[in-house]
VOMARGU-474574 format. One line per 8 residues: their letters; for each residue x, y, z of N, C-alpha, C, O. Coordinates in nm, 4 decimals, decimal comma, padded with zeros to 6 digits. Example, Ala and Ser with C-alpha at 12.3 -4.5 7.8 and 13.67 -1.06 7.14 Angstrom:
REM residues 2
as) 01,3190:-00,5690:00,7800:01,2300:-00,4500:00,7800:01,3200:-00,3300:00,7800:01,4236:-00,3319:00,8465 | 01,2850:-00,2250:00,7080:01,3670:-00,1060:00,7140:01,2900:00,0030:00,7870:01,3409:00,1138:00,8039
***
This chain:
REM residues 124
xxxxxxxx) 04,9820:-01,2081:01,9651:04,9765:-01,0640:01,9635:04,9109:-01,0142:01,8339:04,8183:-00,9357:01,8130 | 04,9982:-01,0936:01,7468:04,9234:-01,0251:01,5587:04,7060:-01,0845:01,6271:04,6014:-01,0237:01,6501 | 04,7368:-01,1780:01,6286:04,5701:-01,1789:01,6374:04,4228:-01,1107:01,7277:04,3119:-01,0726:01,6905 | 04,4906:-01,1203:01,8592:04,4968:-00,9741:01,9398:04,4394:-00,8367:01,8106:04,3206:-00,8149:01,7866 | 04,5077:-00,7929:01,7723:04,5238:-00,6585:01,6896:04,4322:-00,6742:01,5635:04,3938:-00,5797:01,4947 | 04,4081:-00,7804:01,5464:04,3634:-00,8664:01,3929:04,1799:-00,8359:01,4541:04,0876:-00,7757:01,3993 | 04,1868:-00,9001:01,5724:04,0223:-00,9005:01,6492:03,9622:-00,7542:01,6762:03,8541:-00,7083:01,6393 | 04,0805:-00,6851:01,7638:04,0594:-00,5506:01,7750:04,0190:-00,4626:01,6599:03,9294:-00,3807:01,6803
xxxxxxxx) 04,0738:-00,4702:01,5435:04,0577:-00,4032:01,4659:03,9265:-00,4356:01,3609:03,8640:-00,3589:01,2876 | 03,9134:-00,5673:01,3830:03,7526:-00,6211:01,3366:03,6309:-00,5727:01,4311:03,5182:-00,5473:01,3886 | 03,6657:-00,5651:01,5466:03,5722:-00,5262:01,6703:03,5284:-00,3495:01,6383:03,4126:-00,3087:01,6463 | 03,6677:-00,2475:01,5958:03,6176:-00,1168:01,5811:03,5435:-00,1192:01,3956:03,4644:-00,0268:01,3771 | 03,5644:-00,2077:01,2793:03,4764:-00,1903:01,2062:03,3093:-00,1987:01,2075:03,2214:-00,1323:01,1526 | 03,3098:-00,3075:01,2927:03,1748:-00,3379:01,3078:03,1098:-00,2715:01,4109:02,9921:-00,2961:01,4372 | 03,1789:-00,1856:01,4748:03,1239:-00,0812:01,5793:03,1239:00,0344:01,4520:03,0093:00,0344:01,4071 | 03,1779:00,0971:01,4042:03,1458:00,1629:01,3356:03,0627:00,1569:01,1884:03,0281:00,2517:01,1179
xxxxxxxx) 03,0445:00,0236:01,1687:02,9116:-00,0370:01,1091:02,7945:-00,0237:01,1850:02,6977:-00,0659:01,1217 | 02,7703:00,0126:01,2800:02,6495:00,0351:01,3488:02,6146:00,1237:01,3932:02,5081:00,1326:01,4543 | 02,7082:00,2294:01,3718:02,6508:00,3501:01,4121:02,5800:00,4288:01,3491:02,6115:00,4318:01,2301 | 02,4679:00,5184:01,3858:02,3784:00,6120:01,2982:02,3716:00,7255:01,3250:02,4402:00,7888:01,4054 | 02,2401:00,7799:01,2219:02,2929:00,9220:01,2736:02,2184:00,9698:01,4169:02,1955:00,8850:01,5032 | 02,1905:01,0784:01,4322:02,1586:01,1198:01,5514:02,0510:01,1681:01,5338:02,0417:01,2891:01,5546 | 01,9268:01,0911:01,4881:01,8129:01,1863:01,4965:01,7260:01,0751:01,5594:01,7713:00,9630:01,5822 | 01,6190:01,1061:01,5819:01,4492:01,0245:01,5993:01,3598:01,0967:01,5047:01,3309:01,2142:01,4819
xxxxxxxx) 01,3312:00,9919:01,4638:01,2023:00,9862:01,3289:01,0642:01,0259:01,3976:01,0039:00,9360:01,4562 | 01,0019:01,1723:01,3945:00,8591:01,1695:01,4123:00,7794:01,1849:01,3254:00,7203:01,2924:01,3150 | 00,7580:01,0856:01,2437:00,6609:01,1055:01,1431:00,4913:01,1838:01,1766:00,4392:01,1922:01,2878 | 00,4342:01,2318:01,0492:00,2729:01,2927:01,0842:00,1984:01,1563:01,1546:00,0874:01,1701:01,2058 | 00,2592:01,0385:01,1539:00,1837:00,9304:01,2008:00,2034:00,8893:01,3283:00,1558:00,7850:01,3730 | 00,2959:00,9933:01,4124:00,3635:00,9583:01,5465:00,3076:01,0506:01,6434:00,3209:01,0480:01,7657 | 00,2180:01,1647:01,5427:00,1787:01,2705:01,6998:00,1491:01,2810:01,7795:00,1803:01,3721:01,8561 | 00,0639:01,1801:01,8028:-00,0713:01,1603:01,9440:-00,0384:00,9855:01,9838:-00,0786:00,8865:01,9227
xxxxxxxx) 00,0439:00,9919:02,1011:00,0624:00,8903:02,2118:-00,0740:00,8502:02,3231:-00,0664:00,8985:02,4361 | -00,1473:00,7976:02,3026:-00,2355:00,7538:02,4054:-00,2086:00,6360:02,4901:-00,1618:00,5461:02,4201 | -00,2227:00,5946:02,6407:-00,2132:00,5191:02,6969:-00,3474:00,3925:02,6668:-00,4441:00,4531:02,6208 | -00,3634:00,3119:02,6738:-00,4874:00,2179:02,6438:-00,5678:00,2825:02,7734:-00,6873:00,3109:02,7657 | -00,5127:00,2965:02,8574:-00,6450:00,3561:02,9999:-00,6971:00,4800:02,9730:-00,7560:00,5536:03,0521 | -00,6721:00,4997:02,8560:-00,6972:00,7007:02,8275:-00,7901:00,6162:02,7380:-00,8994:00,6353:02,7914 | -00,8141:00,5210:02,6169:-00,9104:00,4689:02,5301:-01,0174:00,4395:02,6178:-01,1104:00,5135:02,6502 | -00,9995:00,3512:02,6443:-01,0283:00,2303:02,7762:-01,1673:00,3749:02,8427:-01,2820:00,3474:02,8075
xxxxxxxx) -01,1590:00,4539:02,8925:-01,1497:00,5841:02,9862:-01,3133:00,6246:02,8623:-01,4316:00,6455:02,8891 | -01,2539:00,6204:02,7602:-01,3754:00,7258:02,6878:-01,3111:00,7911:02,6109:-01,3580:00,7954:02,4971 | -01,2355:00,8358:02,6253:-01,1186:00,9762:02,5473:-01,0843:00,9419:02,4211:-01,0605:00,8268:02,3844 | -01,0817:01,0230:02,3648:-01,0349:01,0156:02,1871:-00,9750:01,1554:02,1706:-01,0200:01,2588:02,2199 | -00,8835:01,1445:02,1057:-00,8042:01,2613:02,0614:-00,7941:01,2998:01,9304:-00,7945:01,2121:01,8440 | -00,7812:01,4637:01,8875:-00,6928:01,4411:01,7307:-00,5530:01,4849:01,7476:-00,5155:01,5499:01,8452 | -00,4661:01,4429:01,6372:-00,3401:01,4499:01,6226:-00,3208:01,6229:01,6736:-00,4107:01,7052:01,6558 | -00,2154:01,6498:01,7249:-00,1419:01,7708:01,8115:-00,1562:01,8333:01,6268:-00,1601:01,7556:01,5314
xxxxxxxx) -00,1621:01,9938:01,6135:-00,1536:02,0649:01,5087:-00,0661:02,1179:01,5501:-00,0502:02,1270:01,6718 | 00,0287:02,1760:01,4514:00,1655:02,2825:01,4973:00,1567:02,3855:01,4120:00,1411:02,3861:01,2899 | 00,1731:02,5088:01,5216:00,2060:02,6333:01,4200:00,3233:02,6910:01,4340:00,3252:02,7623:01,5343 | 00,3921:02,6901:01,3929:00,5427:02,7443:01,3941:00,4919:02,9332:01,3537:00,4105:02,9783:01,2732 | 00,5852:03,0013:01,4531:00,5683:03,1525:01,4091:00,6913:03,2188:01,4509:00,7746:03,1613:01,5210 | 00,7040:03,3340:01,4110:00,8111:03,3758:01,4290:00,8918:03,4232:01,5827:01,0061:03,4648:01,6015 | 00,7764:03,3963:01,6809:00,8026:03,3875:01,8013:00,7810:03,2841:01,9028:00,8462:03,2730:02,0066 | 00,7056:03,2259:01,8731:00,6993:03,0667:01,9347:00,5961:02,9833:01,8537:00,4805:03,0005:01,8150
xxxxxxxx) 00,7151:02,8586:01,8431:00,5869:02,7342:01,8008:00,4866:02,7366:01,9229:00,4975:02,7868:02,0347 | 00,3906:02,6686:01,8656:00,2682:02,6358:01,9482:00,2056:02,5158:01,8493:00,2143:02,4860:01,7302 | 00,1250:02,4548:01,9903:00,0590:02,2941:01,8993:-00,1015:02,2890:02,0198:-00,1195:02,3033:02,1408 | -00,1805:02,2632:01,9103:-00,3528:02,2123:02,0015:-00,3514:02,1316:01,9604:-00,2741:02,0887:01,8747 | -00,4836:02,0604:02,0356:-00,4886:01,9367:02,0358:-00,6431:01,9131:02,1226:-00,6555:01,9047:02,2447 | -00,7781:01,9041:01,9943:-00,8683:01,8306:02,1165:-00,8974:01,7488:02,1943:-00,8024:01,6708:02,1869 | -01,0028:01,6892:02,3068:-00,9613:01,5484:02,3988:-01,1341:01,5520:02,3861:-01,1889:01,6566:02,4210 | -01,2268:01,4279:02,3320:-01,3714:01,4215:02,3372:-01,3640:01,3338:02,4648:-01,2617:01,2806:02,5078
xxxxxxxx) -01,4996:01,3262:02,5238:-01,4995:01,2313:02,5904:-01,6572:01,2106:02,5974:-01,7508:01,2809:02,6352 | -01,6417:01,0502:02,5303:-01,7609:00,9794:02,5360:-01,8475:00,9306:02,6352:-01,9510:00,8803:02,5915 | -01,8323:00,9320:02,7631:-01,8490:00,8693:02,8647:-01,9470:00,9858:02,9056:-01,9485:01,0922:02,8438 | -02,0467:00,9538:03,0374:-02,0937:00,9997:03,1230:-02,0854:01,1178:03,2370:-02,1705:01,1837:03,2967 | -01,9256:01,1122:03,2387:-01,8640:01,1182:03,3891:-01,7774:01,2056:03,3534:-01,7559:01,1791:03,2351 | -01,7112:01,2980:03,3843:-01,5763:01,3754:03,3917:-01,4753:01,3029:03,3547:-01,4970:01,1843:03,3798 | -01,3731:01,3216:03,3054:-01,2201:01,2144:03,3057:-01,1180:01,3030:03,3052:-01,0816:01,3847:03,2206 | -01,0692:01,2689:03,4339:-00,8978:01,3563:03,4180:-00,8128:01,2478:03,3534:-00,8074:01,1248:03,3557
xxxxxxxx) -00,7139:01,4043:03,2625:-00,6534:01,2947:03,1986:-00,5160:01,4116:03,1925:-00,5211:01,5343:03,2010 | -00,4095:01,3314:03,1765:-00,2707:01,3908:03,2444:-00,2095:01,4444:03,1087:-00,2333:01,3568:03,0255 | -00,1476:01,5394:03,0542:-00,0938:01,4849:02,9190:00,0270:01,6237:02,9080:00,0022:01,7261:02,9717 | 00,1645:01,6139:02,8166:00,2533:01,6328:02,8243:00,2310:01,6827:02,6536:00,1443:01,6256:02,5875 | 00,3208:01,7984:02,5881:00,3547:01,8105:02,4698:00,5211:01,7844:02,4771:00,5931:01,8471:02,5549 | 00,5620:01,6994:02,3997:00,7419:01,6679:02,3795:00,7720:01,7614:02,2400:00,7092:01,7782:02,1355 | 00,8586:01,7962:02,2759:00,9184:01,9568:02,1052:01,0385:01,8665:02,0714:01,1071:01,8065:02,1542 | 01,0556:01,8654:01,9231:01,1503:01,8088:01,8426:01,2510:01,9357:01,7213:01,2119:02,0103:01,6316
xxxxxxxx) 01,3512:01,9146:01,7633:01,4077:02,0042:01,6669:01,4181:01,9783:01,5031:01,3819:01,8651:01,4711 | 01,4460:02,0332:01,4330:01,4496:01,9735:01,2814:01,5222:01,8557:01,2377:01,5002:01,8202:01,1219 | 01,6148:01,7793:01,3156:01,6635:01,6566:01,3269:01,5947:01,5517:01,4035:01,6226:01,4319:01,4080 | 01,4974:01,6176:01,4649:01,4292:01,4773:01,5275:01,4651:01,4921:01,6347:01,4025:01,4070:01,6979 | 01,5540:01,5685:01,7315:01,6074:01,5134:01,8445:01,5258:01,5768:01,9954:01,5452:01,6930:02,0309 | 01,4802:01,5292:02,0347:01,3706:01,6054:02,1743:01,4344:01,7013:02,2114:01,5564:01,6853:02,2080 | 01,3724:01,8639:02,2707:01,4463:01,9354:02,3046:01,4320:01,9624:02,4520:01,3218:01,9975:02,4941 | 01,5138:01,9516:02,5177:01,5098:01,9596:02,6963:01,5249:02,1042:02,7071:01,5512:02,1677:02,6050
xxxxxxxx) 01,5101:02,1683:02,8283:01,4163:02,0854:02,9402:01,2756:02,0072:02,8748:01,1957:02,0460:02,7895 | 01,2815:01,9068:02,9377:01,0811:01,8952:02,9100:01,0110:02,0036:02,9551:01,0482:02,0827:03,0418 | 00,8746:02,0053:02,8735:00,7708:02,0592:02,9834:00,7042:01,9846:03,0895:00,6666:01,8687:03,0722 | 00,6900:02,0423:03,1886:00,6250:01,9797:03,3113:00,4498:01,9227:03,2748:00,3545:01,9844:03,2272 | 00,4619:01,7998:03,3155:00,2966:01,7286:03,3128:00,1938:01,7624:03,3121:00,1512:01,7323:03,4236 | 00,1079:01,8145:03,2508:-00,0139:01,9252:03,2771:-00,1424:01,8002:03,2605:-00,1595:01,6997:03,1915 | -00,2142:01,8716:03,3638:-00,3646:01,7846:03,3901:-00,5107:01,8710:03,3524:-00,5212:01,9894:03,3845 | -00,6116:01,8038:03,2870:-00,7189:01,8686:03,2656:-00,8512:01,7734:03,2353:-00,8524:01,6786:03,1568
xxxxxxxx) -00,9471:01,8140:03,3046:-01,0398:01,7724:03,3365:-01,1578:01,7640:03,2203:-01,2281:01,8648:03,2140 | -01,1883:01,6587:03,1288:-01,2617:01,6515:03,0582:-01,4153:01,6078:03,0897:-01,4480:01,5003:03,1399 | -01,4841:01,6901:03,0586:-01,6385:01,7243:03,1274:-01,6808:01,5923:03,0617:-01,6050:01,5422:02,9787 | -01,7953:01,5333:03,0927:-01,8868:01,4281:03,0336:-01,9528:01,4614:02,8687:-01,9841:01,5646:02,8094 | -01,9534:01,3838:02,8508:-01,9899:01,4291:02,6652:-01,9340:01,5256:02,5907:-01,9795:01,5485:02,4786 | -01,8507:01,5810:02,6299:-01,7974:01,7085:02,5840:-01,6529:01,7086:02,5413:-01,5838:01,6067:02,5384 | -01,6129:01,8255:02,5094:-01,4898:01,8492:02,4746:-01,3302:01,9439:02,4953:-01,3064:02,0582:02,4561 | -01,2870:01,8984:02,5309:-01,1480:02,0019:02,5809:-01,0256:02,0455:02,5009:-00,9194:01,9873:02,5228
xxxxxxxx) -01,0307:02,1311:02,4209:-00,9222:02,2329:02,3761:-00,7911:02,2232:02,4532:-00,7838:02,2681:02,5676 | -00,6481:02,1436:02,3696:-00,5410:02,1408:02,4623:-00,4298:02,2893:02,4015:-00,3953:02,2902:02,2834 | -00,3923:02,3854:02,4822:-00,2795:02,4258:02,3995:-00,1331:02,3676:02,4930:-00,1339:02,3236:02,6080 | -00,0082:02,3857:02,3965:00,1134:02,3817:02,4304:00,1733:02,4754:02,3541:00,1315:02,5129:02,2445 | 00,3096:02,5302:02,4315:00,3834:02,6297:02,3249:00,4897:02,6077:02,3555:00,4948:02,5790:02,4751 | 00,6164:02,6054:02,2899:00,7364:02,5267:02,3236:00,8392:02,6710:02,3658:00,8145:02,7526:02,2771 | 00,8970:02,7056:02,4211:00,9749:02,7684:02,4534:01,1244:02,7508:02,4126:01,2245:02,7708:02,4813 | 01,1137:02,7049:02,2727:01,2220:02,7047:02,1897:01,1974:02,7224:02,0640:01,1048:02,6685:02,0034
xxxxxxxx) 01,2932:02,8127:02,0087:01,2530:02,8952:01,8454:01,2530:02,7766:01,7680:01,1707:02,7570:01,6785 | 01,3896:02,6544:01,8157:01,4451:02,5446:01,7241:01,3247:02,4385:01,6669:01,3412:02,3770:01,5615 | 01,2024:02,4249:01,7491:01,0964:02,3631:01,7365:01,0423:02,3531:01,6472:00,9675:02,4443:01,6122 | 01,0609:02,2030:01,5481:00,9577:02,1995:01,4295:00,8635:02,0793:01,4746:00,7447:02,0820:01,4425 | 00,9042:01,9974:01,5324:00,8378:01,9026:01,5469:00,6985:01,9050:01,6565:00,6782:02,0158:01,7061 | 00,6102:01,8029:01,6945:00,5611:01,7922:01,8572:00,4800:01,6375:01,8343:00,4344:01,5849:01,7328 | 00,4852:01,5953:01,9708:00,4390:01,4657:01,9817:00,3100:01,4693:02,0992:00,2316:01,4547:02,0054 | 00,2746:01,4718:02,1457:00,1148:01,4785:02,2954:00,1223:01,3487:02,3186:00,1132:01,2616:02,2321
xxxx) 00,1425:01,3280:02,4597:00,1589:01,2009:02,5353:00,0097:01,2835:02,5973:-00,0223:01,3963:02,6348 | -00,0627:01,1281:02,5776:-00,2073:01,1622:02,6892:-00,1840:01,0213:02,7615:-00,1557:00,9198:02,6978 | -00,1987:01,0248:02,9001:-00,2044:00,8946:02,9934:-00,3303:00,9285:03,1181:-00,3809:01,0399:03,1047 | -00,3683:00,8692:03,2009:-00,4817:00,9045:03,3416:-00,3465:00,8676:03,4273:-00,3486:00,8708:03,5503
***
C-alpha cells in the first residue's frame, strides 16, 4: 500500500514537471506556410504584413507567379492572440487565381480586436 502511494505521488510530480504554459510561439520567422506543390507550382510569396488598428487587424500578403500559366492557389490567414494561442472560429479557405507572370495582392482581416499575431497557409 505505502508503495502504491510512494509511485502515485512520483507519477503526479513528473506530470507536473511537464507541464507548460499555454501559448504557441509565432515567431517573424513563422509567417508564410507554403506547401512544396505551391513552390513546385511557380509561386513565391512574401511574409503576411500586419496592421493592427483600432478597429480591425488586417494582414497582406503578395503571391508572384513565375510560370506561364495561371495557378490557383488555396490559402487561409490563421489570427493569434498576444499569447500565441489561435483564435477560433477559423476563417474559411479562400481561393485565388494567380495570372501567368504576374502578381496577386492577398488581403485578410481578422474579426477579432484580440489579434496580434497572423500566419498565411498557401497550399493548391
Amino acid at each position: 500500500m505505502q508503495r502504491g502511494r510512494i509511485a502515485l505521488l512520483a507519477m503526479a510530480i513528473v506530470m507536473a514537471g511537464c507541464s507548460s504554459r499555454p501559448a504557441i510561439p509565432v515567431s517573424d520567422e513563422q509567417t508564410l506556410v507554403m506547401e512544396s506543390s505551391v513552390l513546385a507550382a511557380g509561386i513565391t510569396a512574401e511574409a503576411p504584413t500586419l496592421t493592427i488598428s483600432e478597429i480591425q487587424p488586417s494582414a497582406s500578403s503578395t503571391l508572384y507567379n513565375e510560370r506561364q500559366e495561371p495557378v490557383t492557389v488555396h490559402y487561409r490567414f490563421y489570427w493569434y492572440d498576444v499569447r500565441g494561442l489561435e483564435m477560433h472560429p477559423l476563417e474559411v479557405p479562400r481561393t485565388v487565381i494567380v495570372p501567368a507572370n504576374s502578381s496577386v495582392k492577398l488581403y485578410g482581416s481578422a474579426n477579432y480586436l484580440g489579434a496580434h499575431k497572423v500566419r498565411l497557409y498557401l497550399y493548391l
